[in-house]
mmCIF file of the C-alpha atoms, coordinates in Angstrom:
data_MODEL
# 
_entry.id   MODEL 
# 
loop_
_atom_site.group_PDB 
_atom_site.id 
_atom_site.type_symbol 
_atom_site.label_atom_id 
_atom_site.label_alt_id 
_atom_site.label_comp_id 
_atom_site.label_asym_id 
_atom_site.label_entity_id 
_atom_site.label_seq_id 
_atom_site.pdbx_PDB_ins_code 
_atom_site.Cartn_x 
_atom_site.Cartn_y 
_atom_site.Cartn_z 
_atom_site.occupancy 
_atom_site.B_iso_or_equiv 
_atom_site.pdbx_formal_charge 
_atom_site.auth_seq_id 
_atom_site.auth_comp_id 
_atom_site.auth_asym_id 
_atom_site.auth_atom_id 
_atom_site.pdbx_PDB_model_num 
ATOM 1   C CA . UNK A 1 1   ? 109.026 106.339 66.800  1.00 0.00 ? 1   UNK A CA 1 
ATOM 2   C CA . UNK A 1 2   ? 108.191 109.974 67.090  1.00 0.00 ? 2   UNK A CA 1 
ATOM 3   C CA . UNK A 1 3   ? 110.263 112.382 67.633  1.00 0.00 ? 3   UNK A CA 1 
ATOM 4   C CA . UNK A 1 4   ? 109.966 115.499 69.233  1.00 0.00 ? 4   UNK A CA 1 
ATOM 5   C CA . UNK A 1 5   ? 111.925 118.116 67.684  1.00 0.00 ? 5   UNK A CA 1 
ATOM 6   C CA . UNK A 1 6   ? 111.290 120.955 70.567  1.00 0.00 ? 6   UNK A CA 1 
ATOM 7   C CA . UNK A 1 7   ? 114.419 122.452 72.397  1.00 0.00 ? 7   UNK A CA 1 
ATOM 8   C CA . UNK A 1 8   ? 113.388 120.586 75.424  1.00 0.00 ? 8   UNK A CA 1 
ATOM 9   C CA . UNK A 1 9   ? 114.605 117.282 73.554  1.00 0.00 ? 9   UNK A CA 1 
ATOM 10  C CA . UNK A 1 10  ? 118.106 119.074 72.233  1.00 0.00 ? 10  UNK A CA 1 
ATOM 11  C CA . UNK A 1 11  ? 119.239 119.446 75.496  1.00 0.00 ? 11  UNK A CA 1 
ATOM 12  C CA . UNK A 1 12  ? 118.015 116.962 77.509  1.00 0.00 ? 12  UNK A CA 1 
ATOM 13  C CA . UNK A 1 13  ? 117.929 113.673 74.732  1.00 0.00 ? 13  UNK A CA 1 
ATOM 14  C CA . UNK A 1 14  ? 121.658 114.556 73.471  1.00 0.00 ? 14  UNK A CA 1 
ATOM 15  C CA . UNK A 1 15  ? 122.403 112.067 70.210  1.00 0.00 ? 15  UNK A CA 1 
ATOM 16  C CA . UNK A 1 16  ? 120.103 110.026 68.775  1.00 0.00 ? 16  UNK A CA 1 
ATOM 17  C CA . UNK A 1 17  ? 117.843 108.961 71.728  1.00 0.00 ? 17  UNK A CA 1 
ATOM 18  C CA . UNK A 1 18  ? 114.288 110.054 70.849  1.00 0.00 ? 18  UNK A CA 1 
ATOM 19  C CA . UNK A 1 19  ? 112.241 112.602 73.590  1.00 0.00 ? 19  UNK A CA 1 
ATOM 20  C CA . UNK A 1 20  ? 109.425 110.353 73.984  1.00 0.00 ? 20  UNK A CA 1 
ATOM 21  C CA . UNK A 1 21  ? 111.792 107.655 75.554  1.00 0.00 ? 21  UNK A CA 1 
ATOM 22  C CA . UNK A 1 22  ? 112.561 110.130 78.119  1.00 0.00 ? 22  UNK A CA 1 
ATOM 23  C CA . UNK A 1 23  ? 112.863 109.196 81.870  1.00 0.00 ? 23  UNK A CA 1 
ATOM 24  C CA . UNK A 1 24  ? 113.268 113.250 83.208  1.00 0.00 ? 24  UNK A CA 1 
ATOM 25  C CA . UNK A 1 25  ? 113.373 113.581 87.102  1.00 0.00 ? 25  UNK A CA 1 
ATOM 26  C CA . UNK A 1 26  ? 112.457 117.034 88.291  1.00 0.00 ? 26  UNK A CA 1 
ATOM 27  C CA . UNK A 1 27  ? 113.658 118.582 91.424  1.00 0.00 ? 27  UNK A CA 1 
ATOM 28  C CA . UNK A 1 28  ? 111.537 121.505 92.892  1.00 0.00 ? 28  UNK A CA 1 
ATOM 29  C CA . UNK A 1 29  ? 114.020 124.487 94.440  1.00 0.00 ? 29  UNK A CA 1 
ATOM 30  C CA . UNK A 1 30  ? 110.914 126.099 95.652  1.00 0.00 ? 30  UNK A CA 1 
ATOM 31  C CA . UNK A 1 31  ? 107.231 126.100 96.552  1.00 0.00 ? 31  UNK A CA 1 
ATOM 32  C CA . UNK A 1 32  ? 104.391 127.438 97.863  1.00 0.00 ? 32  UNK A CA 1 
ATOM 33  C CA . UNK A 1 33  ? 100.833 126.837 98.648  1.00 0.00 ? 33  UNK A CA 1 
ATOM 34  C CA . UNK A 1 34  ? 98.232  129.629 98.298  1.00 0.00 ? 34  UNK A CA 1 
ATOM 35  C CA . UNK A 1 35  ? 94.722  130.415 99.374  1.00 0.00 ? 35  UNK A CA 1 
ATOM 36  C CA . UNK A 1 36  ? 92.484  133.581 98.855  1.00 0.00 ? 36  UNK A CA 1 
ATOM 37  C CA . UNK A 1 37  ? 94.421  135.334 101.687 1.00 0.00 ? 37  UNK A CA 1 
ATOM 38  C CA . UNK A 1 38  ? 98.047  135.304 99.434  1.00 0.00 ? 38  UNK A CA 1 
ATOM 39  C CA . UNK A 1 39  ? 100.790 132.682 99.590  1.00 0.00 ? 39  UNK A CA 1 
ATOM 40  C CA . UNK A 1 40  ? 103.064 130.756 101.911 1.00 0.00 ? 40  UNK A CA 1 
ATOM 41  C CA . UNK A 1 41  ? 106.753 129.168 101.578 1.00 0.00 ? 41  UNK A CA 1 
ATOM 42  C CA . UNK A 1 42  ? 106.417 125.159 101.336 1.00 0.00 ? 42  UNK A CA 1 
ATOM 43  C CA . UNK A 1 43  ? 107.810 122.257 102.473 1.00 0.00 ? 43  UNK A CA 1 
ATOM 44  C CA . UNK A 1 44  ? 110.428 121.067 99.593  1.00 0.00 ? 44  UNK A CA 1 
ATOM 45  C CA . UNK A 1 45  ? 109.688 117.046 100.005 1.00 0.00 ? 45  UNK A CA 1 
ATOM 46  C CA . UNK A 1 46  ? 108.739 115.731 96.239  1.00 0.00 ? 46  UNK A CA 1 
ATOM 47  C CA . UNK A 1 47  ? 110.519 115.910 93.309  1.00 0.00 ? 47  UNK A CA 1 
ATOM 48  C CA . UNK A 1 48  ? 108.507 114.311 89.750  1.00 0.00 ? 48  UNK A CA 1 
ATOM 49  C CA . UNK A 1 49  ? 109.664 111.738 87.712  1.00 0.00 ? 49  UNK A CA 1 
ATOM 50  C CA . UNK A 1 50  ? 108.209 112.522 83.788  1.00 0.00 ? 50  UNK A CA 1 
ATOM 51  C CA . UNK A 1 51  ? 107.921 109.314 81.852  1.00 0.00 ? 51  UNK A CA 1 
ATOM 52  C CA . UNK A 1 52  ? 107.627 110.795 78.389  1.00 0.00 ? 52  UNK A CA 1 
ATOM 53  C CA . UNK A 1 53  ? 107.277 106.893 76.714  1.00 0.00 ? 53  UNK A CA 1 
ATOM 54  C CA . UNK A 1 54  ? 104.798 105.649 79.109  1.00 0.00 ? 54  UNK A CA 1 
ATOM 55  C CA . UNK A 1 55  ? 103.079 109.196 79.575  1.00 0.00 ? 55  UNK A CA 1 
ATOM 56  C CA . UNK A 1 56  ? 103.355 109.501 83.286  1.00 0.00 ? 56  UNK A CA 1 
ATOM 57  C CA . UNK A 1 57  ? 103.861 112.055 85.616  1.00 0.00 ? 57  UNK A CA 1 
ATOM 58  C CA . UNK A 1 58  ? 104.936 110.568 89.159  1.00 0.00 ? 58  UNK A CA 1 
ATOM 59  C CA . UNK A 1 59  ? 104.927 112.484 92.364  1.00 0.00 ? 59  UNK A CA 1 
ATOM 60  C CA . UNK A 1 60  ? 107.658 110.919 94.449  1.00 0.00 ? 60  UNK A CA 1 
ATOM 61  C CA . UNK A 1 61  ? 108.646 111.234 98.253  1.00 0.00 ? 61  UNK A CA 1 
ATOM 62  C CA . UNK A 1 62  ? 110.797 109.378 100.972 1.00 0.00 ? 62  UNK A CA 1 
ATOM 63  C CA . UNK A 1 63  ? 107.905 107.037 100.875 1.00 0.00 ? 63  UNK A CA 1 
ATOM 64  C CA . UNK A 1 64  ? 108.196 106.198 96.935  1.00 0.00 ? 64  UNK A CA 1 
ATOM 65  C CA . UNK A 1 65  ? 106.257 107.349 93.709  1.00 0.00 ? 65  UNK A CA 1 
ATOM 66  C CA . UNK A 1 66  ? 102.610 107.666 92.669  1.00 0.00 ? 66  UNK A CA 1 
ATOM 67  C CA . UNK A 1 67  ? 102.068 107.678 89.285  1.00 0.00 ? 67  UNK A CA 1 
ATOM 68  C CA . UNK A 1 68  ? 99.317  109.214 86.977  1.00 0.00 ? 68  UNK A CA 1 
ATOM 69  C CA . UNK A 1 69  ? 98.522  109.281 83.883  1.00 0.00 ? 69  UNK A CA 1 
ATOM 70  C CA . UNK A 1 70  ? 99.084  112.739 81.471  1.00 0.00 ? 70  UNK A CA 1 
ATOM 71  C CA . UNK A 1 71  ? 98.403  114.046 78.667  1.00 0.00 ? 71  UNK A CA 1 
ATOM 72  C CA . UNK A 1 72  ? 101.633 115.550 76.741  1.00 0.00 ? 72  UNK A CA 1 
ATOM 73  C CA . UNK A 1 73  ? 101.392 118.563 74.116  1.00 0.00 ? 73  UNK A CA 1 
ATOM 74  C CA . UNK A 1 74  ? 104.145 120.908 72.824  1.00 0.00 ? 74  UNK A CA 1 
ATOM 75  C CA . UNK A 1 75  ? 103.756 125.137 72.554  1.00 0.00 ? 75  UNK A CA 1 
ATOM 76  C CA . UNK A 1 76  ? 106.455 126.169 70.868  1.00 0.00 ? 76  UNK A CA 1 
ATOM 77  C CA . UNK A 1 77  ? 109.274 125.713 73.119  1.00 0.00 ? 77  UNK A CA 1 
ATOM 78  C CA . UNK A 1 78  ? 107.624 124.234 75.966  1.00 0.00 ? 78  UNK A CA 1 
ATOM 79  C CA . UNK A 1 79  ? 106.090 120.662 76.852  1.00 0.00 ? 79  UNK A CA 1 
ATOM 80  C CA . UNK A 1 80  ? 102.686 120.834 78.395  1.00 0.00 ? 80  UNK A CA 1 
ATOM 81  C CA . UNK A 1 81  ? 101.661 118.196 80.574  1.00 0.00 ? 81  UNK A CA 1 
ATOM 82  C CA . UNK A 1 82  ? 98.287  117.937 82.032  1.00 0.00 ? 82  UNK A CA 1 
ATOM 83  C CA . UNK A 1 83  ? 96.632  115.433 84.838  1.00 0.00 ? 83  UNK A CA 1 
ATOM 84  C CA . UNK A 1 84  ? 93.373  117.293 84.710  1.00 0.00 ? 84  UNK A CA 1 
ATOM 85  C CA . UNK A 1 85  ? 91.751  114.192 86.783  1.00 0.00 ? 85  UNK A CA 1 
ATOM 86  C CA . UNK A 1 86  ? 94.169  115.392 89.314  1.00 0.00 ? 86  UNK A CA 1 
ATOM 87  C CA . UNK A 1 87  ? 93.937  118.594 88.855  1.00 0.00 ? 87  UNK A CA 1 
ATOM 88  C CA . UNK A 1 88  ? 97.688  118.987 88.000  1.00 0.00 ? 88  UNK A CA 1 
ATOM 89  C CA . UNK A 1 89  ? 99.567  120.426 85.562  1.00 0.00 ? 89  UNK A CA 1 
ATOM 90  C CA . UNK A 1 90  ? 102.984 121.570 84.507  1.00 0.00 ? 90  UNK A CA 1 
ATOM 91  C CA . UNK A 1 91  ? 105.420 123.035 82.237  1.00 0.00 ? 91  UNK A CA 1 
ATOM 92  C CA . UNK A 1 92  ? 108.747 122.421 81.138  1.00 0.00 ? 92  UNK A CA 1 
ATOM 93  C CA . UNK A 1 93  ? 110.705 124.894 79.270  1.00 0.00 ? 93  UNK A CA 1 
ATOM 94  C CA . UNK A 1 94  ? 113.401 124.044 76.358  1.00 0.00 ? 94  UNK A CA 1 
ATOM 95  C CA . UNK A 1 95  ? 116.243 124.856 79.006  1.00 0.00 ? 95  UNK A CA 1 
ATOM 96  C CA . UNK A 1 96  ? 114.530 121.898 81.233  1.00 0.00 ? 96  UNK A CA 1 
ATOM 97  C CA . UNK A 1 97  ? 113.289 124.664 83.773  1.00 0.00 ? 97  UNK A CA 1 
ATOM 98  C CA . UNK A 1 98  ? 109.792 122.951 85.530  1.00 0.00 ? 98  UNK A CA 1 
ATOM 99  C CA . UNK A 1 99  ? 106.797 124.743 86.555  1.00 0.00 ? 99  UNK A CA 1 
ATOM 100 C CA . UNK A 1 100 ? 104.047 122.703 88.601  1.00 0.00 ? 100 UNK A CA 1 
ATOM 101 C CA . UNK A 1 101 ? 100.659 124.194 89.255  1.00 0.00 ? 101 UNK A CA 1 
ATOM 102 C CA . UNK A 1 102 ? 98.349  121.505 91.556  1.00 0.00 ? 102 UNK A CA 1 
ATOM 103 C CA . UNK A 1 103 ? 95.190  122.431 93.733  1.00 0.00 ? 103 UNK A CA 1 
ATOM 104 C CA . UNK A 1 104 ? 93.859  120.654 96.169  1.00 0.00 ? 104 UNK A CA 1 
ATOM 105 C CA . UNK A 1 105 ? 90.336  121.664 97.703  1.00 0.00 ? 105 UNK A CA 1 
ATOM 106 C CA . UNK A 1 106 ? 90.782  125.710 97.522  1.00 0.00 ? 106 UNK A CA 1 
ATOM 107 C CA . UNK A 1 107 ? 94.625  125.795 97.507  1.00 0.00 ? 107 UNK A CA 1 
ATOM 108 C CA . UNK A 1 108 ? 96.961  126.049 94.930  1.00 0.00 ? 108 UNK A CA 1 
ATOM 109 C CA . UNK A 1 109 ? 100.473 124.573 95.062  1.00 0.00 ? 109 UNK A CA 1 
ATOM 110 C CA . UNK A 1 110 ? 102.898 126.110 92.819  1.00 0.00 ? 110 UNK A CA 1 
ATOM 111 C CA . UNK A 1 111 ? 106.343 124.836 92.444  1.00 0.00 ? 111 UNK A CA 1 
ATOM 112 C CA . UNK A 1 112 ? 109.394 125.729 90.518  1.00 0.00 ? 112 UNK A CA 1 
ATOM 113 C CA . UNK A 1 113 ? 112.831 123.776 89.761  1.00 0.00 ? 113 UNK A CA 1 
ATOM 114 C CA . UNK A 1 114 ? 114.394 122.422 87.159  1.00 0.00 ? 114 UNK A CA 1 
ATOM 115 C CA . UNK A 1 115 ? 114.441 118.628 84.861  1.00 0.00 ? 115 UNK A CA 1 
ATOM 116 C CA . UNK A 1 116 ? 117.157 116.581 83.964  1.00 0.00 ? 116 UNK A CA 1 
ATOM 117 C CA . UNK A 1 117 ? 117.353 113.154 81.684  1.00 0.00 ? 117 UNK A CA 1 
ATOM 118 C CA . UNK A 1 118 ? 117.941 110.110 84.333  1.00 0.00 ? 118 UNK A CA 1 
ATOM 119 C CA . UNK A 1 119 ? 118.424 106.398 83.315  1.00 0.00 ? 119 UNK A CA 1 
ATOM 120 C CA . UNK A 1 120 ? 115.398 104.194 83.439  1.00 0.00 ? 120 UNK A CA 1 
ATOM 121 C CA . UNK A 1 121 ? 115.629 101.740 86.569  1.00 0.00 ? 121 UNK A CA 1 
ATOM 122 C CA . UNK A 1 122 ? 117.977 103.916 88.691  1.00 0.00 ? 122 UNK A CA 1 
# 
């Protein structure tokens, strides 16, 4: 198995679990939705799960998880994860902070929080 040897896997994959088995659930603190006229507080009622083995990115709610299909890439210190189909993509940083960028006819969601390693099935 692969390995990825970015910060992002030193602090959330502690010991000798691998990164690319990662099950990280992300929790947005706070969001908004803009439009050509500026930007607006959101809602706070998803959080993502990031399933680094099968290369998912889920968008979950009260009502359960849809799932889609990404495309991983490491900068530097920072996983890249893109559902261009969806017009989604997002960022986590080595420290397992979480930027989400998703539009949806001509607004832009953007939402911030943070990741953390969960166990699969929980």
């Amino acid at each position: 198995m692969k390995t990825l040897l970015t910060p992002l896997a030193l602090v959330l994959c502690a010991g000798a679990a691998h990164a690319d088995d990662a099950l990280l659930r992300c929790d947005i603190t706070s969001k908004f939705i803009c439009t050509s006229s500026g930007c607006q507080p959101a809602k706070l009622a998803v959080f993502n799960l990031i399933d680094m083995r099968d290369k998912t990115l889920a968008r979950c709610d009260s009502k359960g998880c849809d799932p889609y299909t990404a495309t991983f890439s490491s900068s530097g210190l920072f996983l890249n994860i893109a559902v261009p189909t969806n017009g989604l993509l997002a960022k986590l940083g080595g420290n397992g902070d979480f930027v989400e960028v998703a539009t949806l006819a001509g607004q832009v969601y953007s939402s911030f929080g943070s990741c953390k390693r969960v166990p699969r099935g929980a």
